[in-house]
C-alpha positions in Angstrom: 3.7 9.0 22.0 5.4 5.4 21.3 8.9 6.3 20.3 11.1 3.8 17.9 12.4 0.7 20.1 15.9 0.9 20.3 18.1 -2.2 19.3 21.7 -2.7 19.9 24.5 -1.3 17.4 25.6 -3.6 15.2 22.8 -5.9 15.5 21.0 -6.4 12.2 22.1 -5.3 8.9 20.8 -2.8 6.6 17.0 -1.2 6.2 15.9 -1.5 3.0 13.2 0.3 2.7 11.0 -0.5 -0.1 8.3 1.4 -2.5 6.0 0.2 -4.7 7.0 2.4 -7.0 5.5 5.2 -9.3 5.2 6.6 -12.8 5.2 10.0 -10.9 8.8 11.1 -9.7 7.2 12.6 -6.4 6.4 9.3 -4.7 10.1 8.3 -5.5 11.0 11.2 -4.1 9.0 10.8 -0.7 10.5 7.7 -0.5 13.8 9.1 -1.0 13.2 11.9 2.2 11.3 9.6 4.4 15.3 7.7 4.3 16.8 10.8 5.1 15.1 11.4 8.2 15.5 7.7 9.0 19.6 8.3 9.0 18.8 11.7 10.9 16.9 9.5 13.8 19.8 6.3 13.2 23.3 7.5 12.1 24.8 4.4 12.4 22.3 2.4 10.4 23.0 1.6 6.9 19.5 2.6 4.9 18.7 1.9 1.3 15.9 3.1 -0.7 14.3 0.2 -3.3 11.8 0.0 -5.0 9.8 -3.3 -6.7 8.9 -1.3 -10.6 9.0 1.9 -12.3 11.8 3.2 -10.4 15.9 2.4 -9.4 17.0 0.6 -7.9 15.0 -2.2 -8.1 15.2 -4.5 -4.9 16.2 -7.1 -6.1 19.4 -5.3 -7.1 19.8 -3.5 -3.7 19.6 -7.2 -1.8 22.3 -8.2 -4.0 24.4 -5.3 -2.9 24.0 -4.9 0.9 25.1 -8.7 2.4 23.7 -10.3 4.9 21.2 -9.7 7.4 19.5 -6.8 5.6 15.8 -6.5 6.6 13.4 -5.2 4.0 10.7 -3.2 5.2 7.8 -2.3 3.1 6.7 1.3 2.5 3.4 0.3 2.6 0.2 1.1 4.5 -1.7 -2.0 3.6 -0.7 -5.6 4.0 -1.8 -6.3 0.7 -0.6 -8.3 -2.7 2.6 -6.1 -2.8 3.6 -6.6 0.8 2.5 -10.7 0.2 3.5 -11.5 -2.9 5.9 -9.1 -5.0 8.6 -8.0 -2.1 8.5 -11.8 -0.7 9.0 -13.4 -4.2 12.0 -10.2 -5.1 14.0 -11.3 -2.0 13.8 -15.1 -2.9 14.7 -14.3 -6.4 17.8 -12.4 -5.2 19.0 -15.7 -3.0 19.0 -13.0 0.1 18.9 -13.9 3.8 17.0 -10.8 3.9 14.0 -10.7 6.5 10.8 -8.9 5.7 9.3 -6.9 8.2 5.5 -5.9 8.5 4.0 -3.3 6.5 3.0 -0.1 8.2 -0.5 -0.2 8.9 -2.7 1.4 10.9 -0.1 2.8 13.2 -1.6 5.3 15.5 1.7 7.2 15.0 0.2 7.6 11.3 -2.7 8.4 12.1 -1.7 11.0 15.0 0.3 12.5 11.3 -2.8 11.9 9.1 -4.9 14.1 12.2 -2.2 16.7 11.8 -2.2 17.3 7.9 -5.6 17.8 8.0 -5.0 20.8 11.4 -2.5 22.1 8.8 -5.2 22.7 6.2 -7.5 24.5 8.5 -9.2 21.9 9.9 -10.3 22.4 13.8 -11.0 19.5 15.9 -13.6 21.4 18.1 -15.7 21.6 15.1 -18.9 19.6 14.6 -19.5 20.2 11.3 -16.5 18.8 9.8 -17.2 15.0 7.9 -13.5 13.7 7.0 -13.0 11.1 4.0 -10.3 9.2 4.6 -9.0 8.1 1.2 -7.0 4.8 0.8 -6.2 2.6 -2.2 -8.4 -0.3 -1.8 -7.3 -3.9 -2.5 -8.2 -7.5 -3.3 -7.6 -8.9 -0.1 -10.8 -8.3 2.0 -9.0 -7.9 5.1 -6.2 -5.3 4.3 -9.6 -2.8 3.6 -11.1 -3.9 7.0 -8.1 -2.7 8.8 -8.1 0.2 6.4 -11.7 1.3 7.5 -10.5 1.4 11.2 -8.1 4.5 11.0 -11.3 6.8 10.0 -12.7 5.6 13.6 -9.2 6.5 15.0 -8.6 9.7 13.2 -11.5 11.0 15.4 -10.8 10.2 18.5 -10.0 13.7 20.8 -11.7 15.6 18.0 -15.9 16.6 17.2 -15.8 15.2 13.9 -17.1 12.4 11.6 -15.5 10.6 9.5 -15.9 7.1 7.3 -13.6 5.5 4.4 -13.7 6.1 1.0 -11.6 4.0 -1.7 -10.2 5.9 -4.6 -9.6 2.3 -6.6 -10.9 -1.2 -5.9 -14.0 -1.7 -3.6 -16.7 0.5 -2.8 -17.4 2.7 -1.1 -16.1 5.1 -4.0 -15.2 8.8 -2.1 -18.5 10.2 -3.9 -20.5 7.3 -2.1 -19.1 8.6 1.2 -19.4 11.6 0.8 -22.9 11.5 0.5 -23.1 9.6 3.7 -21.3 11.8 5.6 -24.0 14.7 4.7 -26.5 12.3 6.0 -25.0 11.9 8.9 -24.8 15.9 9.4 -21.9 17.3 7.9 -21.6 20.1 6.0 -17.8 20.6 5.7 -16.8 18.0 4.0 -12.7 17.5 4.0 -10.5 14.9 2.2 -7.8 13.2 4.2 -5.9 10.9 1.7 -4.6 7.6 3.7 -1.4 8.0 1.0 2.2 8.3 2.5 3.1 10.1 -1.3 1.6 12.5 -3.9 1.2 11.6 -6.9 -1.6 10.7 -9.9 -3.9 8.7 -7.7 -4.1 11.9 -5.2 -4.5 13.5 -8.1 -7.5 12.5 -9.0 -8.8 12.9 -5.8 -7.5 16.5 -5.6 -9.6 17.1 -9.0 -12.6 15.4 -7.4 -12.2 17.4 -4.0 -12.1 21.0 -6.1 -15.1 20.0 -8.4 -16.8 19.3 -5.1 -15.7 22.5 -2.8 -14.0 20.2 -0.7 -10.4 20.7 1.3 -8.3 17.9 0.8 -4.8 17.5 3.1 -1.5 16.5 2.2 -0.8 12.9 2.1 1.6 11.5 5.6 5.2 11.8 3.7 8.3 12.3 5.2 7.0 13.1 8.9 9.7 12.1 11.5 6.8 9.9 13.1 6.5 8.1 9.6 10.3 7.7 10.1 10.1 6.0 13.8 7.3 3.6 12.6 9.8 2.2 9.4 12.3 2.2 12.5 9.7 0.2 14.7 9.3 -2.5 12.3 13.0 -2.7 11.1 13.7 -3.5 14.9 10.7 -6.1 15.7 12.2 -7.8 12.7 15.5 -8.0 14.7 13.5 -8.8 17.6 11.6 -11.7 16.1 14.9 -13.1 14.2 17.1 -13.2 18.2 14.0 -14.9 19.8 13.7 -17.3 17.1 
């Protein structure tokens, strides 16, 4: 298990780690926790939560708050229009020297999480029967849902089961679409694995989908110390990138 690359004290400035932001207080809040076990694994390191709509503080307001050297990384899975366009263009509004680090992704730290959420809800690995949707918000950029589609070939690795990729907005396939290919590929447990590091209405509506269907759905990554050590990962290649530059 990769563990966060340490960095020298005092080197860098503040995290600011930054949410999308949601209508429903429980992302907000998951972005709010997954801070909290950041300071637990850093005590020294000065974190802020932002966020770029619907919730405070907004970041262009933290940037303006925390001085220099602050690196913004995005609470993000994708590397999508928010991580390309919004957060870049809210850090050059704010006149910042703030960095931006890299999203997320398809770390296999969050995967080796997403695996686990779905042990937690019953799910063996030894068993055969067991097709797994892994449920992502899809995007306009092709690429960001390429990368998407490789964590369900991930996920399975050390297990029996199959999975494939389901989108619960944007491209196809829609999680209906694969979940009929899953039962043509043999399944007949059929299990929801939302590729979401919060709750809220999006997994919703795939919780409503999953209980018309009979299907067991897991809890999204949140505030998993592993979650914590990959925003800790990208805050320090940031660092990293900015010495050797």
């Amino acid at each position: 298990m990769r563990a966060a690359r340490v960095v020298n004290a005092g080197v860098g400035g503040a995290l600011v780690l930054t949410a999308h932001g949601s209508a429903d207080p429980r992302s907000a809040a998951t972005a709010r926790e997954i801070a909290s076990c950041i300071r637990r694994l850093r005590p020294s390191l000065d974190v802020r939560v932002a966020f770029c709509e619907q919730n405070t503080p907004n970041l262009v307001d933290v940037l303006a708050d925390v001085g220099r050297g602050a690196v913004v990384v995005p609470l993000l899975l994708a590397d999508a229009y928010h991580a390309r366009v919004d957060i870049p263009a809210m850090i050059a509004e704010s006149g910042s020297d703030a960095r931006q680090a890299s999203v997320l992704g398809e770390d296999d730290r969050l995967i080796h999480v997403l695996r686990q959420r779905l042990e937690h809800a019953g799910v063996s690995r030894l068993d055969p029967d067991v097709g797994v949707l892994v449920t992502a918000v899809g995007s306009s950029h092709a690429q960001a849902n390429v990368r998407t589609a490789t964590v369900a070939r991930e996920l399975t690795l050390t297990t029996r089961w199959t999975a494939t990729t389901a989108f619960a907005t944007g491209p196809s396939p829609s999680v209906a679409d694969a979940a009929e290919t899953l039962r043509e590929r043999g399944a007949s447990r059929l299990v929801i694995a939302p590729w979401f590091l919060a709750p809220g209405r999006i997994t919703d509506r795939v919780a409503a989908f999953a209980r018309a269907e009979g299907m067991s759905m897991s809890s999204p990554l949140g505030a998993h110390r592993q979650v914590a050590e990959t925003v800790l990962d990208r805050y320090n290649a940031a660092l990293t990138a900015h010495v050797a530059a």
